[in-house]
N, C-alpha and C positions, 0 to 999 in steps of 0.2 A: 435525708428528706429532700436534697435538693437533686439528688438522683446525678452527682458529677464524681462517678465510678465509668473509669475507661479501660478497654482493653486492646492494647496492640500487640500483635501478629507477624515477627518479621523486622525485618534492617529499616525503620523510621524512627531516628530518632529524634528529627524536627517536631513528626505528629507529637509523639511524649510530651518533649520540651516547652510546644505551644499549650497542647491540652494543660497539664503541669501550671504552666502561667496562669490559664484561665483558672485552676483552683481545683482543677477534678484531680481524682488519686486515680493511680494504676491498680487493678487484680488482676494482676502478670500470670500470662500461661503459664505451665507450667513445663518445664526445661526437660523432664524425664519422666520416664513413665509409659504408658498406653500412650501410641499418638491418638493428635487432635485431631487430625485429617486426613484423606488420602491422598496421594504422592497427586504432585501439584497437574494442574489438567495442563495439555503441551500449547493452550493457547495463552497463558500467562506469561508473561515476564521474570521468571521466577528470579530470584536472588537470594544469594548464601544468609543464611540466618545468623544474627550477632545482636546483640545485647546492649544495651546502653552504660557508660561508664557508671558505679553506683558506686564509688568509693568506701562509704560514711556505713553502706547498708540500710540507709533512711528508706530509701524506694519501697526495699526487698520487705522492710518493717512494716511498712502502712500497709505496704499490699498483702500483708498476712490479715493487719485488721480487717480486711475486707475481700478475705478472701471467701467468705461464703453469702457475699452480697452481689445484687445482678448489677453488672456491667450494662451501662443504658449509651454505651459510646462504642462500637466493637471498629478496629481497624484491623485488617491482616490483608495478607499477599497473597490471597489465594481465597476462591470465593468457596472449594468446597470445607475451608476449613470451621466454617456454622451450617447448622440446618435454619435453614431461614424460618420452615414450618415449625420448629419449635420455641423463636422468639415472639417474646409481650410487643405489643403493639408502640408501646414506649422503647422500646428499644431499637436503637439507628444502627444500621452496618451498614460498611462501603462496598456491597456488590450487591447486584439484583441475580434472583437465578437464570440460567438459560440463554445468557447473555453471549453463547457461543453462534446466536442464530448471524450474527455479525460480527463475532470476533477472531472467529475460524477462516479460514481463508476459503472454505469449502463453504461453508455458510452464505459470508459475504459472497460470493457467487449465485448460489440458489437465490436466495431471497430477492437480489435486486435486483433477479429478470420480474418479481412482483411490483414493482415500481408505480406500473403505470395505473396498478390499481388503488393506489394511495396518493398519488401526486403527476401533478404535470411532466415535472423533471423528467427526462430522458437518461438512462444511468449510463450511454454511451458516449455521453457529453463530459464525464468526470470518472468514468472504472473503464481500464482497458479490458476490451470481452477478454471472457475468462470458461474457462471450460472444466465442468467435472469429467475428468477421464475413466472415471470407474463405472459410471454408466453409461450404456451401451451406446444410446440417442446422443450423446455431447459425444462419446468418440466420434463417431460417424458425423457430426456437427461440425467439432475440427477437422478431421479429415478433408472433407467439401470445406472450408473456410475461404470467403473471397478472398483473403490475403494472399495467398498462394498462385493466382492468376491475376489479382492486380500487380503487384509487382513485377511482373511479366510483362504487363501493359505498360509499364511508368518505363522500363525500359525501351519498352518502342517508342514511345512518344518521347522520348528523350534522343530522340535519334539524330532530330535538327538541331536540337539547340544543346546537346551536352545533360550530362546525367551527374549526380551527385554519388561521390565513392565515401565511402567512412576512410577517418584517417587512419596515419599508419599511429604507431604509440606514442612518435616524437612529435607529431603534426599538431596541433591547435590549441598553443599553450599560449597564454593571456587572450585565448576567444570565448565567446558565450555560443557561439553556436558551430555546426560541424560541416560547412563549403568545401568541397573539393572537388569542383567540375574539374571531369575528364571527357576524352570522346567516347560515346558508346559503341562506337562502330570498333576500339582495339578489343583485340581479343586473338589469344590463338586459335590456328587453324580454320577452317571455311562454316560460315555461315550456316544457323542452323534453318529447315526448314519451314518456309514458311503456315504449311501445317499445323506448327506448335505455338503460333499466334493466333491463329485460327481456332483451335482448340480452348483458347484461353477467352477470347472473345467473345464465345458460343455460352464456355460456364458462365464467364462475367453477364453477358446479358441476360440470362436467364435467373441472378442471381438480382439483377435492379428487374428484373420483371415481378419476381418474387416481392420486391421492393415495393411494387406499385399494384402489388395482390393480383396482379396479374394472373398470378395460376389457379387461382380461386377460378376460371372459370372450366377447367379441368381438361386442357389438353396436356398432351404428356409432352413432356422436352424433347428436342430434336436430337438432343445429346447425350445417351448416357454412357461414359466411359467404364470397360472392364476394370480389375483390380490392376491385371497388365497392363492397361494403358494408363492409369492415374502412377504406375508406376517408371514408366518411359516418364510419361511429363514431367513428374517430379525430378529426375535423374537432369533431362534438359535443362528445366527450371533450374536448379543447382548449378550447371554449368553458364549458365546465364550470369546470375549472381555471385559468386563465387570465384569464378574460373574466368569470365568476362566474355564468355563464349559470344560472339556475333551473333545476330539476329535478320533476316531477311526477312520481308514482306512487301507487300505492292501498296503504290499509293491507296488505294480503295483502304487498304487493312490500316494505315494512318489514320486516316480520315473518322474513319471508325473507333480506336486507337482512342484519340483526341476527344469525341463527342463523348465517346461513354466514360470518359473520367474523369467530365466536367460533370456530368450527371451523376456516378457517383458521389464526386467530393460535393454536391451539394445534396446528397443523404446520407452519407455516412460520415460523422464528426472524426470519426478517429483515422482519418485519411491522412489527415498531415504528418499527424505524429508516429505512426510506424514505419516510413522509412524505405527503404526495400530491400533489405536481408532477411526479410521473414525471421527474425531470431523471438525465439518463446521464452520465457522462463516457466520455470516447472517448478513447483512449491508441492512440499508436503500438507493438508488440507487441513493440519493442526497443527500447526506448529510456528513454534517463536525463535525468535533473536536470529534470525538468517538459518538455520539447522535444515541440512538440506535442501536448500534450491541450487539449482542447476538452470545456468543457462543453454541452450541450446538451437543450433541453426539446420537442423532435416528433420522432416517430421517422425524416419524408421528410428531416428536417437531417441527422440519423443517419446514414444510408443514403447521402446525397449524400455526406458527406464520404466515410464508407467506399467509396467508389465512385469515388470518385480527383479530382470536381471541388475541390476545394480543398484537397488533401493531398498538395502537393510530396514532404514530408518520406520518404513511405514509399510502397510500392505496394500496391495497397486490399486484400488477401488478410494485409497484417501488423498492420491493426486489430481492437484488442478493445475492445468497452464494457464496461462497466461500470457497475451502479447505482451513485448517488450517495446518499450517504450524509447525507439533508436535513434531518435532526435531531440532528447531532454536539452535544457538551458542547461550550458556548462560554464561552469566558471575558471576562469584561464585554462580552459582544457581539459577539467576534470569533473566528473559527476558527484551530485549529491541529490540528498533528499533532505524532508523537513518533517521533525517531528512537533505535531501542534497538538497539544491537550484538549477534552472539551469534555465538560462535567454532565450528569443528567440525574438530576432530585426528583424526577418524578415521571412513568410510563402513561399514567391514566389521571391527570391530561398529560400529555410528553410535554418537559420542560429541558433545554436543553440550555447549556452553561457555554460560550468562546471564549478560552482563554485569547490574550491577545498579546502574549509573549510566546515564543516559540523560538526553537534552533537549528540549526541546520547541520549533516554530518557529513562527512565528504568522503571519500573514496582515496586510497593512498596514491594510486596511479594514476596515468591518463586515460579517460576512457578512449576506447579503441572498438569498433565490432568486429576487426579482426582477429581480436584477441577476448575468450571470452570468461577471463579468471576473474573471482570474486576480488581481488584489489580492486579491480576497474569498475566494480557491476554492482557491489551488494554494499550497501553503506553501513551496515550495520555494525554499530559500536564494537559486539562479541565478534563481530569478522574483520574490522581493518583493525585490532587491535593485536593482531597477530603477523600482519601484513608492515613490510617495510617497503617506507617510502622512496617511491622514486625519487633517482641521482634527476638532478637540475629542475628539479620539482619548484613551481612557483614561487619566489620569495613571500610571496602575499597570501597565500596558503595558508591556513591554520597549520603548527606544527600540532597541534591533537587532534586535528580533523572537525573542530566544532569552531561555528559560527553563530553569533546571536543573531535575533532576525533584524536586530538593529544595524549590523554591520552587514548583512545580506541587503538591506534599505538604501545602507551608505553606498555600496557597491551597483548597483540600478542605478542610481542616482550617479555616481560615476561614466556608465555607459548608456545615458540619456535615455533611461527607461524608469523614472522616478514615480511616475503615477502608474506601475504596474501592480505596484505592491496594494495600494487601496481602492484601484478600480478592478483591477483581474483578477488578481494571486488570492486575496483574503475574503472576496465575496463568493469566489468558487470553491474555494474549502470549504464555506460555511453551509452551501446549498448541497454538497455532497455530503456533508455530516449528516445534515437535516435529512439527507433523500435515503441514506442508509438508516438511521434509527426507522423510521416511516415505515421504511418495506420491512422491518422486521419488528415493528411494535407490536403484533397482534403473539409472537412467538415468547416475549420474554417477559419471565416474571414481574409486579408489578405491583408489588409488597408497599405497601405505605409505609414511612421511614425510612428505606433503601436509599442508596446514592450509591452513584460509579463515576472514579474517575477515568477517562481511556485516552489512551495516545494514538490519535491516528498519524500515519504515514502517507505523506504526497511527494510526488514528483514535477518537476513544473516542463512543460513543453518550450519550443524555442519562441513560443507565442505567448509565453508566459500560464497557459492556461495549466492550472494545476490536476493533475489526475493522484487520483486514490488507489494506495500500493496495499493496505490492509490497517485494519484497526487491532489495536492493542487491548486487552485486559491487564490490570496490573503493570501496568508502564512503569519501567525501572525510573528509582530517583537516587540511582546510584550515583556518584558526583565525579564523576570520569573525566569532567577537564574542569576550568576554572567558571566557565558558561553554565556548565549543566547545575554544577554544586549552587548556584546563584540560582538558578531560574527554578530546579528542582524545590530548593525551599522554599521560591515563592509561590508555587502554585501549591506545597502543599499547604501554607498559611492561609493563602486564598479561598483552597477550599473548605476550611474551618472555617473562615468570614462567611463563606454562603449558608454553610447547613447546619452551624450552629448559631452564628450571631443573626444574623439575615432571619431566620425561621421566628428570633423574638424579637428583632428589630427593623422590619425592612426598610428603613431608611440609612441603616448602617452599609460603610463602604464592602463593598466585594473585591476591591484590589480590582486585577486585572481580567477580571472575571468579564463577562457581558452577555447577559440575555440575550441570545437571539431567535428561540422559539420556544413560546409558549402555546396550548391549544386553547 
């Protein structure tokens, strides 16, 4: 009668434990048989399925008595494992359907070039562009990408005053960010022609003309480069970057240089934080826990792989790049990223939940862009967990690679960036969760009684500004170090506090929970 019949799905045995306290019984899936689901979708977090200790047999007992009564609690790891269309309106489960319109990394892409038709927000202010490579229009998109001739430019203009090199692997251990002015003018062998500045000038202005709808009035560009010549430039360009090749030009081509990349960087947000190795990451457009990305610095690498020669994993039409992000905040030298939680009990009106606990993962090595292996580059728990840590590695380091965001606070606080965390870091996450659910509310399910919890991924720039690496479905609450086993059981308690106690009490606590948009 009181309808506290629950059913979990998967390695939680917090959820059990708490439901259990609150008084509800388990009607436990069942262990064999016909399965319940189909093999897990690749945008989940999946994890090894296990059982919860049952000694006595009590559990396995009651959940016989009730085993042919309806579960009004359904928890699992995987959203195909209920038809949502066949549950009673009384019945709660933790997924919404279709929720891949932003949990795919090919998703997340489409959807929040729709951005600006739901919100002000600019999604190039918090997602580094990102390109579906299986369609025709985004290859040719990146192909032309002004990154490939601004970098070009940042070289020349670094010509007075010294240019910035990434380090070598041993370089910038106890720094937060990556200096290493050199001259631009070293380089082997003579100077390349001035030409190849010229040629990059010509894209670039055409591309802030583009900017300023300029071509809306329909003259054609003064420039259009053959396949052969975007392929010389490239070949330069690489030796530019790369190789350190010298660069010639005439004061006039400075001047110009200089003007267009002040103009530029006050239109395009994501100027500071790429860098100039042009390096991409390549993600499979479904898929979790780091499984195939690759990062990579030419764009024929690019292309090949999206192109199926070295990409078992997926077929070449489920590839997105993505700019890499070559000036993150590092901490004594090494990269991380931040996994933060954030709950949504409802699409119509969209109510979205901030946790405001969060952790941090780090990478085993020093990041380096000369070197471009997954220790250094991919934070992700199932990848540096295989990964041994560099010799003379920071003593201040996590030895598991995880940090709470308490002691990521302490550390700011440390190198006098203390008000980063609640004026920069935690209100830009919050507006990119918000501006990602938004562009894709009208695509996902919208079920009343649904909830999801998801773990987005950010990365923070040397300006602290955080940018958004992908949202999770099914975020593991695997308990992989001493941080996660803590912080994982409190968010999953917390979100019990919201969508069962809150639904009949909202004056009841939510923990660490916190509304921050409702419609």
């Amino acid at each position: 009668q009181e309808k506290k019949i629950f059913t979990v799905q998967g390695p939680y045995p917090v959820i059990r434990s708490l439901l259990r306290a609150r008084g509800w019984v388990e009607r436990k899936f069942p262990n064999v048989g016909r399965p319940l689901c189909t093999p897990c979708p690749p945008d989940e977090e999946e994890e090894e399925e296990q059982w919860d200790d049952d000694p006595d047999g009590i559990h396995d007992l009651m959940s016989q008595l009730v085993q042919h009564q309806v579960p009004y609690f359904i928890w699992t790891n995987r959203c195909s494992a209920v038809d949502c269309q066949l549950l009673r309106h009384d019945q709660v489960v933790n997924h919404f359907a279709r929720a891949g319109a932003f949990t795919t990394k090919e998703g997340l892409c489409l959807n929040l070039r729709n951005l600006s038709w739901f919100d002000q927000a600019d999604p190039d202010t918090f997602f580094p562009r990102c390109y579906r490579l299986g369609a025709v229009d985004d290859r040719q998109a990146f192909i032309a990408a002004r990154s490939l001739l601004k970098v070009a430019l940042e070289r020349v203009g670094d010509v007075l005053a010294g240019t910035e090199q990434p380090p070598k692997s041993s370089e910038g251990l106890g720094e937060s960010r990556v200096p290493r002015p050199v001259p631009s003018t070293a380089g082997p062998g003579p100077p390349l022609s001035p030409q190849l500045v010229e040629e990059a000038l010509q894209v670039c202005e055409q591309h802030l003309g583009s900017l300023r709808h300029q071509d809306i009035d329909g003259e054609p560009p003064s420039l259009r480069m053959t396949d052969a010549g975007w392929d010389r430039f490239l070949q330069d360009y690489y030796r530019v970057v790369h190789e350190g090749a010298r660069l010639a030009l005439s004061g006039a081509q400075r001047e110009r240089c200089r003007a267009l990349l002040q103009d530029l960087a006050g239109r395009l947000p994501q100027l500071s934080m790429e860098g100039n190795c042009n390096i991409w990451i390549l993600k499979p457009g479904a898929k979790s826990r780091g499984r195939g990305i690759v990062c990579v610095a030419q764009l024929e690498e690019v292309l090949r792989l999206a192109g199926g020669c070295a990409a078992p994993l997926v077929q070449a039409g489920e590839w997105v790049v993505q700019k890499y992000v070559e000036r993150p905040l590092l901490i004594f030298g090494t990269k991380c990223d931040i996994r933060q939680w954030f709950l949504v009990t409802n699409w119509n009106p969209l109510t979205v939940w901030f946790y405001r606990k969060s952790y941090l993962r780090f990478c085993s090595r020093p990041f380096s862009l000369r070197h471009l292996d997954p220790a250094r580059h991919l934070c992700n728990v199932s990848i540096q967990k295989h990964c041994r840590p560099a010799r003379g590695r920071h003593p201040q380091l996590p030895p598991d690679q995880i940090w709470s965001c308490r002691q990521f606070q302490a550390y700011l606080a440390q190198v006098g960036r203390a008000d980063a965390w609640h004026q920069v870091m935690v209100p830009g996450m919050k507006a990119a969760v918000v501006g990602a659910l938004r562009s894709s509310q009208d695509l996902v399910g919208s079920r009343k009684g649904s909830f999801e919890l998801y773990g987005a991924d950010f990365i923070f720039g040397e300006d602290c500004q955080p940018w958004l690496l992908e949202i999770n479905a099914s975020p593991t609450m695997a308990p992989s170090s001493a941080v996660t086993s803590r912080l994982c059981a409190a968010v999953q308690r917390d979100t019990l506090r919201v969508v069962i106690d809150y639904r009949d009490d909202p004056t009841c606590s939510t923990g660490a929970f916190e509304l921050i948009y409702k419609e």
